[in-house]
MIDO-965836 format. One line per 8 residues: number of its first residue (from 1); their letters; for each residue z, x, y of N, C-alpha, C. Coordinates in Angstrom, 2 decimals. Layout:
BEGIN
NUM = a = Z,X,Y,Z,X,Y,Z,X,Y | ...
END
This chain:
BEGIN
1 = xxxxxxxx = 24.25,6.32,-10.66,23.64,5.14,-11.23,22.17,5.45,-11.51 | 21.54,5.09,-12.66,20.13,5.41,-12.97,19.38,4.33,-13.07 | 18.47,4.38,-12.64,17.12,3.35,-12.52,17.38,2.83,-14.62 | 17.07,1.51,-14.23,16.64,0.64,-15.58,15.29,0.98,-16.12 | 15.26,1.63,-17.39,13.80,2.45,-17.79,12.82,1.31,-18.45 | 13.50,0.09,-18.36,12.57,-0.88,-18.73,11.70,-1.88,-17.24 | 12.12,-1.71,-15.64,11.76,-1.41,-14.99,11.02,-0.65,-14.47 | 9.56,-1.45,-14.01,8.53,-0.62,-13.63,9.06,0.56,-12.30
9 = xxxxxxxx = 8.45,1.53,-12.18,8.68,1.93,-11.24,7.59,2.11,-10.60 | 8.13,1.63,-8.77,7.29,0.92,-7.90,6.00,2.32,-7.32 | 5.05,1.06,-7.44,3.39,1.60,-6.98,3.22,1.98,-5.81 | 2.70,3.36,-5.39,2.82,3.50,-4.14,2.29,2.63,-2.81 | 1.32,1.62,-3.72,0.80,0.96,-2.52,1.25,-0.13,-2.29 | 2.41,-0.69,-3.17,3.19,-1.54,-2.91,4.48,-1.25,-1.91 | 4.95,0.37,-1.76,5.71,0.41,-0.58,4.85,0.77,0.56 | 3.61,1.20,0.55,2.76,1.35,1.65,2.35,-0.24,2.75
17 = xxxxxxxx = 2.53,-0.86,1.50,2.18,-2.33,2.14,3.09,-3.19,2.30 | 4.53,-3.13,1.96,6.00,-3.84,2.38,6.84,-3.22,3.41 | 6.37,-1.68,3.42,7.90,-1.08,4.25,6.79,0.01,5.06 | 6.54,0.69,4.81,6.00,1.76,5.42,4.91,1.54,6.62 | 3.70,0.75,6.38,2.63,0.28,7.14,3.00,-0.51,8.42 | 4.22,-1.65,7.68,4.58,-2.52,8.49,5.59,-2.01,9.47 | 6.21,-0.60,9.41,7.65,-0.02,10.40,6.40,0.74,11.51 | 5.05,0.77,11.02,4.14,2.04,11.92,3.97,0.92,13.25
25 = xxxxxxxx = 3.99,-0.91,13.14,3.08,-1.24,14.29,1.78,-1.43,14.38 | 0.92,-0.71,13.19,-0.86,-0.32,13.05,-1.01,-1.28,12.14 | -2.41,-1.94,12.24,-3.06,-2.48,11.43,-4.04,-1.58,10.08 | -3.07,-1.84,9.06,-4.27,-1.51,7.87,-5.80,-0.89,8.39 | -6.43,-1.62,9.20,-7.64,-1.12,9.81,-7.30,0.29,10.36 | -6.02,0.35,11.22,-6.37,1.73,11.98,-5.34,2.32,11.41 | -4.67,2.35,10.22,-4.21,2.95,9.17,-5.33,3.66,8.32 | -6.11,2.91,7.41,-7.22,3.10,7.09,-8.06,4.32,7.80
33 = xxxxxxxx = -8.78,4.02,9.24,-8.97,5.11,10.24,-8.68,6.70,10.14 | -7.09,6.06,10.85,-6.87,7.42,10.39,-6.29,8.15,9.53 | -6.30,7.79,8.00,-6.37,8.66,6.90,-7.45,9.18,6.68 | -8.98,8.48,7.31,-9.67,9.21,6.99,-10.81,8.36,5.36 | -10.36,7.07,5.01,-11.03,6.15,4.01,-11.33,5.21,4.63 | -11.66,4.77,3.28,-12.68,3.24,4.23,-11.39,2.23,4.29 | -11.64,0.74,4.17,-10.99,-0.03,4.79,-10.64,-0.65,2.87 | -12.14,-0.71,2.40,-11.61,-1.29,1.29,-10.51,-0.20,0.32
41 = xxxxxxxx = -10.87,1.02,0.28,-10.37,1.99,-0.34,-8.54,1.74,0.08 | -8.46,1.83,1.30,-6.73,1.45,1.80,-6.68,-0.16,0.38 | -7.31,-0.75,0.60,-7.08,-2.20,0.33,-6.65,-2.06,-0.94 | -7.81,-1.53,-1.76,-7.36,-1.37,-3.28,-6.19,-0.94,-3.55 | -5.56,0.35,-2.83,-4.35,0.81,-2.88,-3.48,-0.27,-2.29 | -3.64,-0.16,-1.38,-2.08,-1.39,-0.90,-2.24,-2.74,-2.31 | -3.01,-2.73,-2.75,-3.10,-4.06,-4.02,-2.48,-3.77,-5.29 | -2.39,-2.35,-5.40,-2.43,-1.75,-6.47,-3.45,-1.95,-7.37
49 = xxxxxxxx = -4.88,-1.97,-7.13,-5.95,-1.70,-8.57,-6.18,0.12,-8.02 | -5.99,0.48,-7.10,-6.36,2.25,-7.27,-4.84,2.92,-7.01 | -4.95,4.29,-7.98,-3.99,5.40,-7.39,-3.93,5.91,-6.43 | -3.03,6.59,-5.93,-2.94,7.73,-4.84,-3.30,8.85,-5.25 | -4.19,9.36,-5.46,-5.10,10.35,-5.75,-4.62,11.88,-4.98 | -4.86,13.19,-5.45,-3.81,13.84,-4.61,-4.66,14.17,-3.23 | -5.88,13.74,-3.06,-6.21,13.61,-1.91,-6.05,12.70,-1.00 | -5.74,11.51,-1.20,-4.86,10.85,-0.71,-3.66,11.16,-0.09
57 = xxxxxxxx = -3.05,11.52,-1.41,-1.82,11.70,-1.34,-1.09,13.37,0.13 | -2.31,13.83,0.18,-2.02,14.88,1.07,-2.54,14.11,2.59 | -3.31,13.44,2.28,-3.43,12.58,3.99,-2.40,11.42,4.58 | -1.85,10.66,3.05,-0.39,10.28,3.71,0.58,10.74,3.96 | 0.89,12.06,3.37,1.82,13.18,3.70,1.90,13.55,5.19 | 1.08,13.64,5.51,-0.03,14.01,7.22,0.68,13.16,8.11 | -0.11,12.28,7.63,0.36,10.34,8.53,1.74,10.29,8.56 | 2.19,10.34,7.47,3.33,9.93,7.50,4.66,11.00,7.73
65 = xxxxxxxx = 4.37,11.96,7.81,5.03,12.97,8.05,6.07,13.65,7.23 | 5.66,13.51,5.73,6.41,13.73,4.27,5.51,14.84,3.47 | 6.14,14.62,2.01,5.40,15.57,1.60,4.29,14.98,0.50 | 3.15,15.45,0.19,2.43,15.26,-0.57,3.03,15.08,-2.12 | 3.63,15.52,-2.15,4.39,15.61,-3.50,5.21,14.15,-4.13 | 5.72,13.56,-2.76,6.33,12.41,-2.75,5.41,11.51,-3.55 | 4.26,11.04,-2.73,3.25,10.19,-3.00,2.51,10.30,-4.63 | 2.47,12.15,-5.09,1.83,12.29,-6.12,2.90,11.74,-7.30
73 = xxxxxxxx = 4.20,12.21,-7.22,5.63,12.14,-8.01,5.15,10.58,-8.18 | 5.64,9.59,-6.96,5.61,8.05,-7.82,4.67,7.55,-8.09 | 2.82,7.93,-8.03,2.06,7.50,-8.47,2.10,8.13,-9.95 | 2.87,9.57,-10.25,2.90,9.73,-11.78,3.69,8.94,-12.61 | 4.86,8.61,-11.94,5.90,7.87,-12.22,5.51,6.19,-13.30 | 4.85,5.85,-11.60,3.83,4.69,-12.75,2.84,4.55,-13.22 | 2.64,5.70,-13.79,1.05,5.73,-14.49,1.90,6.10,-16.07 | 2.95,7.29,-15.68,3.49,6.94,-17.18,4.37,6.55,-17.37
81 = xxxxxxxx = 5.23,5.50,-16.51,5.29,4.46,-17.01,4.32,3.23,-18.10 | 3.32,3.25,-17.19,2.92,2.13,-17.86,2.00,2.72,-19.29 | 1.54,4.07,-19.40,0.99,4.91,-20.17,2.45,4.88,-21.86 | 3.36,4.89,-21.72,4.17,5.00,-22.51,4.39,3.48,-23.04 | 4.06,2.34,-22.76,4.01,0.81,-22.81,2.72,0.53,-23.55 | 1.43,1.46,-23.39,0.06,0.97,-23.58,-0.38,2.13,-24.86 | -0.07,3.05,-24.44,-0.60,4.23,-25.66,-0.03,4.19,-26.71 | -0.93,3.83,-28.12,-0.29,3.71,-29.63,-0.26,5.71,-29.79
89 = xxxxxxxx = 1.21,6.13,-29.87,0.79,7.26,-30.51,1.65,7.91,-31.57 | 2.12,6.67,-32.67,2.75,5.97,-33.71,1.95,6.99,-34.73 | 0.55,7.53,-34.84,-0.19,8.39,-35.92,0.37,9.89,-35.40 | 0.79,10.19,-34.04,0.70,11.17,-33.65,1.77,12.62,-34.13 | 2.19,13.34,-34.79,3.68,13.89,-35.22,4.30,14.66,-33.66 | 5.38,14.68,-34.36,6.30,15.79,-33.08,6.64,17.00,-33.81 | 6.47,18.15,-33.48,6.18,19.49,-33.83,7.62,19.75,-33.16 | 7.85,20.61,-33.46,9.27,21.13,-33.27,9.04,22.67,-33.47
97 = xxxxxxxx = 9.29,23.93,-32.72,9.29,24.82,-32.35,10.10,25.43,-33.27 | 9.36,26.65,-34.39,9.82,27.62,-35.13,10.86,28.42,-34.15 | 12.66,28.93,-34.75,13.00,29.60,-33.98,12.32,31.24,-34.27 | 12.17,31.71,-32.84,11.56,32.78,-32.37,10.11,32.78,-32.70 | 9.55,31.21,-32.39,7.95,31.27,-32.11,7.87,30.98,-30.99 | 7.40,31.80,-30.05,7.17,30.91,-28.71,5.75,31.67,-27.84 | 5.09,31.17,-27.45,3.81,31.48,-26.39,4.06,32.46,-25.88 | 5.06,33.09,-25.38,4.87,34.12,-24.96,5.30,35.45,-25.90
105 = x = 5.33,34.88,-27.28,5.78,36.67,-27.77,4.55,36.73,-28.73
END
């Protein structure tokens, strides 16, 4: 079964702040702590107005005991998502690859 591509796909700080934060027991404050940011910086993210940045993204890996990659994957996820919704690139052409042109010969 495949995800509906007209469905956003979800912000990391929206599962940081429904499922993940809330299974730790810790308050946002000593979440915050110990990643290592400030308090508002967590905030913005759990709100979704900031990304998971891959420095971020390697200190919730830490915390949370996953991989960095996780965190970077669905913050790309919805950035182009919503990048493919917002960017006119209707002037732009699609090039199509001469056979036997390629970068490496």
């Amino acid at each position: 079964m495949s995800r509906n591509p007209d469905r956003c796909p979800t912000h990391p700080g929206e599962l940081l702040r429904e499922d993940v934060i809330p299974a730790t027991g810790k308050s946002k404050v000593e979440i915050a702590r110990m990643l290592g940011v400030s308090r508002q910086h967590l905030h913005d993210l759990l709100a979704e107005r900031k990304p998971v940045s891959p420095e971020v993204a390697v200190r919730l890996a830490k915390l949370f005991g996953n991989a960095p990659l996780v965190w970077i994957k669905m913050q790309g996820a919805y950035d182009a998502w919503h990048a493919t919704r917002e960017v006119d690139v209707s002037a732009i052409p699609t090039l199509s690859a001469a056979p036997g042109n390629s970068a490496t010969s």
